[in-house]
C-alpha positions as CSV (number, residue, x, y, z in Angstrom):
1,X,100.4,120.7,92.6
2,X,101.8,117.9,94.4
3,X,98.5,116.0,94.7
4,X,97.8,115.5,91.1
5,X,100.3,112.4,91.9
6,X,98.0,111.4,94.8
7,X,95.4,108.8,93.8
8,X,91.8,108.8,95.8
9,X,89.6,106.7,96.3
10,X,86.2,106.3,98.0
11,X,84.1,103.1,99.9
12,X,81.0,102.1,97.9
13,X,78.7,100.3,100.9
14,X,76.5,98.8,98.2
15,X,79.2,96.8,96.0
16,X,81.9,96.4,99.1
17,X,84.3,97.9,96.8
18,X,86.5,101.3,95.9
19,X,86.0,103.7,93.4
20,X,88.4,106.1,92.3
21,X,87.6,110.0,92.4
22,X,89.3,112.1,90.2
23,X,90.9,115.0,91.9
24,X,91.9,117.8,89.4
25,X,91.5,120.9,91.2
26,X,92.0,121.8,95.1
27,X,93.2,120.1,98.0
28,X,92.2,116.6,99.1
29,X,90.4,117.6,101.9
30,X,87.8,119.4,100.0
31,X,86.3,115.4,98.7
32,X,86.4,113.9,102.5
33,X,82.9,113.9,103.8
34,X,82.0,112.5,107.7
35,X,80.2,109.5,106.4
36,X,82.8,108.1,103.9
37,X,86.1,106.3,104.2
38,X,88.9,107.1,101.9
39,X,91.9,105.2,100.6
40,X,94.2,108.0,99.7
41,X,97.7,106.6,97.7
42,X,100.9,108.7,98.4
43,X,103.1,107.0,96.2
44,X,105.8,109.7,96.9
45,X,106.3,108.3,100.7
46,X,105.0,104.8,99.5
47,X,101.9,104.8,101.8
48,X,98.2,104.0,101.7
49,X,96.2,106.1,103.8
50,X,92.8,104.8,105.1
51,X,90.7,107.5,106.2
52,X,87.2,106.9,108.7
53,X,84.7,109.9,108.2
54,X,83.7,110.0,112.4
55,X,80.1,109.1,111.1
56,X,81.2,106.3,108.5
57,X,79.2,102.6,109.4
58,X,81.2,99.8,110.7
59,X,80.6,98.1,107.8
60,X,82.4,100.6,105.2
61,X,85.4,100.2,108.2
62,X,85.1,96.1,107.9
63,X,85.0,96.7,103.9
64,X,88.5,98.7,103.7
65,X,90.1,97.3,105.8
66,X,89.6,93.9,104.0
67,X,89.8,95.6,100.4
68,X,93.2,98.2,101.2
69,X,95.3,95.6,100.7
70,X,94.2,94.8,97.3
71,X,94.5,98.6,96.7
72,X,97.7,99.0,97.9
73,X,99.1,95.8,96.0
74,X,98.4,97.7,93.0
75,X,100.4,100.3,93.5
76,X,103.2,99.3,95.3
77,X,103.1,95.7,98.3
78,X,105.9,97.7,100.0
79,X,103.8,100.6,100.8
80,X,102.4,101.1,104.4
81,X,99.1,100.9,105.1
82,X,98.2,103.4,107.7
83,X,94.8,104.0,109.3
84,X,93.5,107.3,110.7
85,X,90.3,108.8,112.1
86,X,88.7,112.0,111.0
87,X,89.9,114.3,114.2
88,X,92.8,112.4,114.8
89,X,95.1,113.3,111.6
90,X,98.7,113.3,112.4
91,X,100.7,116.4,110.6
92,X,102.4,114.6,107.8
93,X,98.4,113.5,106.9
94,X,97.0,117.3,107.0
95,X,99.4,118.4,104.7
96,X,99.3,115.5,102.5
97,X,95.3,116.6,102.0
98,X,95.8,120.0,102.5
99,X,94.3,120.4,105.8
């Protein structure tokens, strides 16, 4: 499957920092949850995907979008940074996670 190549990671409120979640088994869309934000890496299309859970705090929003960069300059500084809100997906973004 395509999104083995896909990295995900997940907002930690507590130390204002990502973690990365392992995804070996199903679509993305199976980890996202309403009160989380996601950084999902595409490296495929060279983008970094910021997802908002409708319920997430402002604070995990003020957190990625300070620490996405950082993220994404891992991986790749020419990869786009894109940011979307649970409900408002655009197509290439549902398949991407499956949805």
């Amino acid at each position: 499957m395509l999104e083995k190549q896909f990295l995900l990671f997940k907002i930690e409120e507590e130390n204002e920092d990502f973690i990365e979640i392992e995804v070996e088994d199903g679509p993305i869309h199976m980890f996202l949850d309403s009160f989380s934000i996601f950084v999902i890496i595409d490296p495929v299309n060279k983008e970094v995907w910021i997802w908002h859970g409708e319920k997430a705090s402002i604070r995990k929003k003020f957190i990625a979008a300070q620490k996405a960069p950082e993220i994404r300059d891992n991986y790749g500084i020419d990869f786009k940074i894109s940011a979307i809100d649970e409900g408002s997906e655009p197509a290439v973004f549902k398949n991407l996670v499956g949805l």
